[in-house]
Backbone as a chain_set.jsonl record, in Angstrom:
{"seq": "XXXXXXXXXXXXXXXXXXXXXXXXXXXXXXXXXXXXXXXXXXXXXXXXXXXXXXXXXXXXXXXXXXXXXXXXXXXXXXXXXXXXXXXXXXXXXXXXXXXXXXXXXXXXXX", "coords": {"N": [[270.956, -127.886, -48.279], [269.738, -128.857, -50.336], [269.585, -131.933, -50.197], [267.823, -131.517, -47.907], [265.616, -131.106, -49.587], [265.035, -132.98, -50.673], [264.612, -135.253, -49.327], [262.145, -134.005, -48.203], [260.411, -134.09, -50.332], [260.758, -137.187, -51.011], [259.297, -137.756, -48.4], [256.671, -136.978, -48.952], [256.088, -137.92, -51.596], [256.047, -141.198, -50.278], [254.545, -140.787, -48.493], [251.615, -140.202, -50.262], [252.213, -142.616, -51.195], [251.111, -144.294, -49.198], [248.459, -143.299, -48.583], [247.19, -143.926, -51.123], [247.115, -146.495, -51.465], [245.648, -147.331, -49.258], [243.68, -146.447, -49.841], [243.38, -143.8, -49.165], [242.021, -140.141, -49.41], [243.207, -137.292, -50.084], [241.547, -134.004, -49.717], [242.563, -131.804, -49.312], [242.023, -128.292, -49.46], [242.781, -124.808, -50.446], [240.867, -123.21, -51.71], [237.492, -122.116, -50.689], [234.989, -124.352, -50.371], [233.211, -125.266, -53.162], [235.039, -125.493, -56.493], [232.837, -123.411, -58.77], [230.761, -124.961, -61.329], [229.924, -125.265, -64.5], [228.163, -125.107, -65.369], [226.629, -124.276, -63.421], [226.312, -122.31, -63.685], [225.329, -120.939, -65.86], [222.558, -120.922, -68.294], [221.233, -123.472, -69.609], [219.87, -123.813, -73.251], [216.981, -125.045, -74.127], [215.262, -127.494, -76.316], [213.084, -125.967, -78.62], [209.179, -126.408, -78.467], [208.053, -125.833, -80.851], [208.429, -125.742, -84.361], [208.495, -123.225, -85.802], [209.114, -120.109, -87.181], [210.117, -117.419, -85.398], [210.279, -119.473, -82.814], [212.677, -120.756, -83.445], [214.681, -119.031, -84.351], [215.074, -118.02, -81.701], [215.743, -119.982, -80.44], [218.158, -120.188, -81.138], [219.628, -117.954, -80.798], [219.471, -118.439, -77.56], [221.04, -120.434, -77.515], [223.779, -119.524, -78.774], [224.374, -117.415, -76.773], [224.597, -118.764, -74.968], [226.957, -120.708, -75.704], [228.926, -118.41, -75.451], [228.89, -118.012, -72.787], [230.388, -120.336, -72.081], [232.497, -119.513, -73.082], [233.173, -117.772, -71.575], [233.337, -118.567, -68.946], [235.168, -120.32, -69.011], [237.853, -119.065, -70.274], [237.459, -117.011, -67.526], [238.363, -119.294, -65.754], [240.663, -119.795, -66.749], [241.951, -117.593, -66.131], [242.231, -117.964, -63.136], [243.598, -120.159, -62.423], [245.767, -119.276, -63.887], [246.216, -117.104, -61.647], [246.659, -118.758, -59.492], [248.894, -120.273, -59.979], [250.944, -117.87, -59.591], [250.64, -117.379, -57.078], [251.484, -119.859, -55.545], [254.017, -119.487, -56.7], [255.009, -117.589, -55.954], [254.765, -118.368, -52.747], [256.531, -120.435, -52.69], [259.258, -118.477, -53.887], [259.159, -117.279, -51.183], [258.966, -118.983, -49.027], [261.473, -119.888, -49.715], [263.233, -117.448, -49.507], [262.975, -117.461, -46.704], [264.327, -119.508, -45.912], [266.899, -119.449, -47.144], [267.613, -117.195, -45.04], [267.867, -118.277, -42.951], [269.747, -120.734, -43.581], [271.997, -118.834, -43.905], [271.993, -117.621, -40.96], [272.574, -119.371, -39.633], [275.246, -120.152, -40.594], [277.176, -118.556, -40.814], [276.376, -116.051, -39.226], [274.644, -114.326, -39.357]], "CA": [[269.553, -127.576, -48.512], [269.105, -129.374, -51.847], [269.54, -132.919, -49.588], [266.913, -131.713, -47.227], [264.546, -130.515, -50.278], [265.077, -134.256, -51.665], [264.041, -135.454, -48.028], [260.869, -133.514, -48.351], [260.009, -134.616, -51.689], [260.84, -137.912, -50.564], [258.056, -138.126, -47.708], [255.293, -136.433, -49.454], [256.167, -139.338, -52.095], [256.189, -142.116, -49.589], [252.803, -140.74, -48.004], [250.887, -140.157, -50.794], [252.191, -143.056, -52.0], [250.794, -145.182, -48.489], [247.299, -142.61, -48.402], [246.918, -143.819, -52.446], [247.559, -147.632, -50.883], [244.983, -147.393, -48.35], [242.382, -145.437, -50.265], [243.234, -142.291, -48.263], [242.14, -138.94, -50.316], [243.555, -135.752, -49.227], [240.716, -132.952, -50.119], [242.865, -130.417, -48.431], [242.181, -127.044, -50.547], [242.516, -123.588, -50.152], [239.727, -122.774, -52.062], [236.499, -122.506, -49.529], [233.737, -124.918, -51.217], [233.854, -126.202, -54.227], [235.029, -124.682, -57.785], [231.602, -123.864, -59.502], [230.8, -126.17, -62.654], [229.711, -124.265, -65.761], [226.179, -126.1, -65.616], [225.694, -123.834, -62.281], [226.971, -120.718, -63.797], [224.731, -120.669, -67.66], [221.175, -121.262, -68.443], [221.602, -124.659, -70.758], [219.007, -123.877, -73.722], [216.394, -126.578, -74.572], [214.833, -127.596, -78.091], [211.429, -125.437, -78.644], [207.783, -127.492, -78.815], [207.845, -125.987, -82.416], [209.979, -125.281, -85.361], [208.09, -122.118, -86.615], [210.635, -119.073, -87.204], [210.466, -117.215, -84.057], [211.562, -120.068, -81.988], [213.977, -121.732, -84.36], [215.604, -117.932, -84.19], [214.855, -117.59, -80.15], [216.569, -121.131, -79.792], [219.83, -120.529, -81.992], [220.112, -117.002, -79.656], [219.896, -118.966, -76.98], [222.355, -121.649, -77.803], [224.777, -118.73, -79.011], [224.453, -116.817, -75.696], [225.035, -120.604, -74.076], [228.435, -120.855, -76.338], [229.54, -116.992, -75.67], [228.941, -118.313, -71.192], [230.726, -120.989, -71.692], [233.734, -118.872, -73.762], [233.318, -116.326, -70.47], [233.731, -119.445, -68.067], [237.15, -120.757, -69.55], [238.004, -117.678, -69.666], [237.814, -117.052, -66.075], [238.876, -120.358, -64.916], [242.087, -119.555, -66.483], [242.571, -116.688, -64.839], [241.767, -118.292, -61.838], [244.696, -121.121, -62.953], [246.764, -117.955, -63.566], [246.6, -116.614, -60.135], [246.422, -119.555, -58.854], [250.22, -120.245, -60.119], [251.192, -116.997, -59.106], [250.471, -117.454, -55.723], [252.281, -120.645, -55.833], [255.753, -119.498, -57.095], [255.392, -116.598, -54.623], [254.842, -119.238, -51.686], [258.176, -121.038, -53.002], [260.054, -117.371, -53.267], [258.697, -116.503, -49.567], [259.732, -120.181, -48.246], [263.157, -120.165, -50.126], [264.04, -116.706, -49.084], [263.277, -117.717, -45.322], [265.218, -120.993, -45.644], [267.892, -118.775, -47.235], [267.789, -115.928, -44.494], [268.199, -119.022, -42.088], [271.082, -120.918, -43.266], [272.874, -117.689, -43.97], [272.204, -117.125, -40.035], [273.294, -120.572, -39.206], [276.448, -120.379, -41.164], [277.58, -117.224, -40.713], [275.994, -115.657, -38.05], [274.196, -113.273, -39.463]], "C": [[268.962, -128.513, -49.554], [268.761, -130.987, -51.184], [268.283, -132.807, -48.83], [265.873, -131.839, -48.516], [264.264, -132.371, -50.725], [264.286, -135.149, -50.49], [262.318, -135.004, -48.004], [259.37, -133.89, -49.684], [259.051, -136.225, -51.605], [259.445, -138.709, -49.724], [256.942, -137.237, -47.979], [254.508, -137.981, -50.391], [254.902, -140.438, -51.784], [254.445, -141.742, -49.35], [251.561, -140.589, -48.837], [250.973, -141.314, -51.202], [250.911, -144.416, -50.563], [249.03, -144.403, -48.387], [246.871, -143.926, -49.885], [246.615, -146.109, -51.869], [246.291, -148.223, -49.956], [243.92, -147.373, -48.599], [242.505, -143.953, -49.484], [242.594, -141.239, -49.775], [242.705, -138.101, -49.733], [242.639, -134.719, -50.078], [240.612, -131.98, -49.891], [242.966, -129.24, -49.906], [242.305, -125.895, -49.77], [241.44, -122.947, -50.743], [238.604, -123.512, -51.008], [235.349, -122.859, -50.693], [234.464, -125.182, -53.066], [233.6, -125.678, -55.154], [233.162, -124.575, -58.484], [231.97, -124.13, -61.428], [229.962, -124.496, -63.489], [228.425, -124.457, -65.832], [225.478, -124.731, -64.67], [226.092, -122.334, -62.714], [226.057, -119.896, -65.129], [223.487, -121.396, -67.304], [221.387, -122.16, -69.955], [219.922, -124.155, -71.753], [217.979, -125.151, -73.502], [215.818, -126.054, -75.457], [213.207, -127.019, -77.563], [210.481, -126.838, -79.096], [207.918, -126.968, -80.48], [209.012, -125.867, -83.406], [209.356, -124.2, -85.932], [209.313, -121.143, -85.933], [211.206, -118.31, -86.142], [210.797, -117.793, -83.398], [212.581, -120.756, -82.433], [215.184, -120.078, -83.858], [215.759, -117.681, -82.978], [216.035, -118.644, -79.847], [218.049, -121.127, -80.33], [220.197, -118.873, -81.08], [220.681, -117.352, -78.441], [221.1, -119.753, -76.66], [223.949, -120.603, -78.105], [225.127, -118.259, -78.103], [225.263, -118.296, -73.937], [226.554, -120.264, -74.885], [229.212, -119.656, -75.508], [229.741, -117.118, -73.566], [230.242, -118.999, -71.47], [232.488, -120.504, -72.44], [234.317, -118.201, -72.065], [233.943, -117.114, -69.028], [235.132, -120.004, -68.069], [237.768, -119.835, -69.435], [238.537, -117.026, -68.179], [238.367, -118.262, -65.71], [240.495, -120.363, -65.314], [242.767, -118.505, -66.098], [242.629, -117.285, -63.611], [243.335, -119.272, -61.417], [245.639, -120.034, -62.952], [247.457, -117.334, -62.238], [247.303, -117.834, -59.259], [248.238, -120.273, -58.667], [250.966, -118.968, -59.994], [251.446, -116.585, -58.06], [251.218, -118.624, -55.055], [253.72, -120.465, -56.049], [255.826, -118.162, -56.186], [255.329, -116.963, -53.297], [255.982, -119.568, -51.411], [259.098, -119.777, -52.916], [260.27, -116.925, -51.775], [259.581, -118.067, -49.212], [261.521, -119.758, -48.571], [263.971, -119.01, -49.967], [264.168, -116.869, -47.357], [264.467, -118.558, -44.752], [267.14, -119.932, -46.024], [268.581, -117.622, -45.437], [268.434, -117.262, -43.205], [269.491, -119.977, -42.06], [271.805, -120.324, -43.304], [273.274, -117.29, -42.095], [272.789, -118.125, -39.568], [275.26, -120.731, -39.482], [277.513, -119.731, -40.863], [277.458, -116.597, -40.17], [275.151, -114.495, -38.232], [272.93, -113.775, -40.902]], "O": [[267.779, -128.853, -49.543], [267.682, -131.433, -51.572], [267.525, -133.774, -48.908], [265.194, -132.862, -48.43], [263.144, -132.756, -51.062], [263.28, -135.748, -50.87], [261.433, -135.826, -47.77], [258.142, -133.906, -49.775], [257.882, -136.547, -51.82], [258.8, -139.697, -50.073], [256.315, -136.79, -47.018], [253.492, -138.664, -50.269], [253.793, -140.659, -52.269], [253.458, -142.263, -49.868], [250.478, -140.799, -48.291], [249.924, -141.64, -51.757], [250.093, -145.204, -51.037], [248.245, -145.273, -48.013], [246.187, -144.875, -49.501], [245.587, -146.66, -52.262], [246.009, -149.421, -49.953], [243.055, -147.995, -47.981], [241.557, -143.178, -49.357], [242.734, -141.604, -50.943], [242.672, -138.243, -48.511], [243.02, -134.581, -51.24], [239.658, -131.204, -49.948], [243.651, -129.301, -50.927], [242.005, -125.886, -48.576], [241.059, -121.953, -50.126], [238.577, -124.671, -50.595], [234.911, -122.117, -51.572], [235.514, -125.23, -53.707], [232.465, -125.235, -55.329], [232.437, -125.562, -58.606], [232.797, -123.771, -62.266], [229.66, -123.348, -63.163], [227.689, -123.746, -66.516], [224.379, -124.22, -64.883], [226.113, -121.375, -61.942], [226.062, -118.686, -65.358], [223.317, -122.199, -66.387], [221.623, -121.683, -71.065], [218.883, -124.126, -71.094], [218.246, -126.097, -72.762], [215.664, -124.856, -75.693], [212.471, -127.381, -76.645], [210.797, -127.846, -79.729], [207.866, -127.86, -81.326], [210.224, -125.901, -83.195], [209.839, -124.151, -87.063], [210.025, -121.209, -84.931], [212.402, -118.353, -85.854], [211.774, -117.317, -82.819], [213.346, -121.347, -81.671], [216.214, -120.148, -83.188], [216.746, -116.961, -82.826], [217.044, -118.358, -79.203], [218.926, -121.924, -79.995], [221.375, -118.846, -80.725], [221.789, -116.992, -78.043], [221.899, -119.658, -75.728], [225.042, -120.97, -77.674], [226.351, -118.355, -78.01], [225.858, -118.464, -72.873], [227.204, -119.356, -74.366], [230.192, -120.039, -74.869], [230.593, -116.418, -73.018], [231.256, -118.377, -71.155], [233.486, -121.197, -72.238], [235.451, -118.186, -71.586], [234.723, -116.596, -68.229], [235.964, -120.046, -67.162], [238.362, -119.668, -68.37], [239.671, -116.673, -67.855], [239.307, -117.919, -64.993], [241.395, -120.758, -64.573], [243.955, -118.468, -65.779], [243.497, -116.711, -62.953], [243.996, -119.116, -60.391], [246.333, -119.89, -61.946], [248.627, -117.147, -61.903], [248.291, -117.747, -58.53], [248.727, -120.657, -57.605], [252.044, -119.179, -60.55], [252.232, -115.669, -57.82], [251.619, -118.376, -53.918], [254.543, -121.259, -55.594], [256.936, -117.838, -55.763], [255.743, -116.133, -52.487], [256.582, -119.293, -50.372], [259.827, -119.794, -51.924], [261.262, -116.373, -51.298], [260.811, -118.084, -49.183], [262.432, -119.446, -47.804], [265.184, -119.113, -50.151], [265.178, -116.513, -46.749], [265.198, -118.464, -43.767], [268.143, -119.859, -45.313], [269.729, -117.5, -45.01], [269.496, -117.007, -42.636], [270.195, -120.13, -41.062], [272.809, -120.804, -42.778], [274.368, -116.834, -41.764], [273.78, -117.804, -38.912], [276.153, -121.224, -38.792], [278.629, -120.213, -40.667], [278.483, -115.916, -40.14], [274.958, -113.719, -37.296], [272.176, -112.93, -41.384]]}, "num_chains": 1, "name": "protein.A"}
C-alpha cells in the first residue's frame, strides 16, 4: 500500500508539476462560488465632511463596529478552516479504511 500511496503522490506531483509548466490552473473546489471577502461582508466607514463632536464620535463608532466585523469575519473563516480540516482527515479515514477493508479481502479472503 505505502508503494502505491508513493505512486499517487508521485503523479499528482508530475501533473501539477506539467499543468504549473503549461500555465494550467486547476480551480477545482468544493466550495460552490467563491469564499466571500470581508469588503462584501462590513460596511467600510468613511472620514465625515466635518470634525465637529457628533461626527468625530459617529465616525470612531463606526470604525470600532468596522474592527469588531472584521474580528467576527476571522473568526468565522477559521471555523470554516476548522471544518474544513475535519472533513479532510475524515475523507483520508473513510479512503484508508476502504483500502484497508480491500486488501484485507484480497489477502485473506475476507
Amino acid at each position: 500500500m505505502e508503494c502505491k500511496k508513493r505512486h499517487v503522490i508521485a503523479a499528482f506531483l508530475l501533473g501539477a508539476s506539467i499543468s504549473t509548466l503549461f500555465g494550467f490552473v486547476s480551480s477545482y473546489s468544493n466550495l460552490y462560488g467563491s469564499y466571500p471577502s470581508f469588503s462584501s461582508k462590513a460596511y467600510r466607514p468613511s472620514k465625515p465632511f466635518s470634525k465637529d463632536e457628533y461626527s468625530i464620535s459617529r465616525y470612531r463608532q463606526q470604525v470600532e463596529q468596522y474592527r469588531d466585523d472584521c474580528e467576527s469575519y476571522i473568526q468565522a473563516a477559521n471555523n470554516d478552516i476548522a471544518t474544513i480540516r475535519r472533513e479532510i482527515q475524515r475523507a483520508i479515514d473513510e479512503t484508508n479504511a476502504v483500502v484497508s477493508e480491500y486488501n484485507s479481502f484480497v489477502r485473506f479472503g475476507f
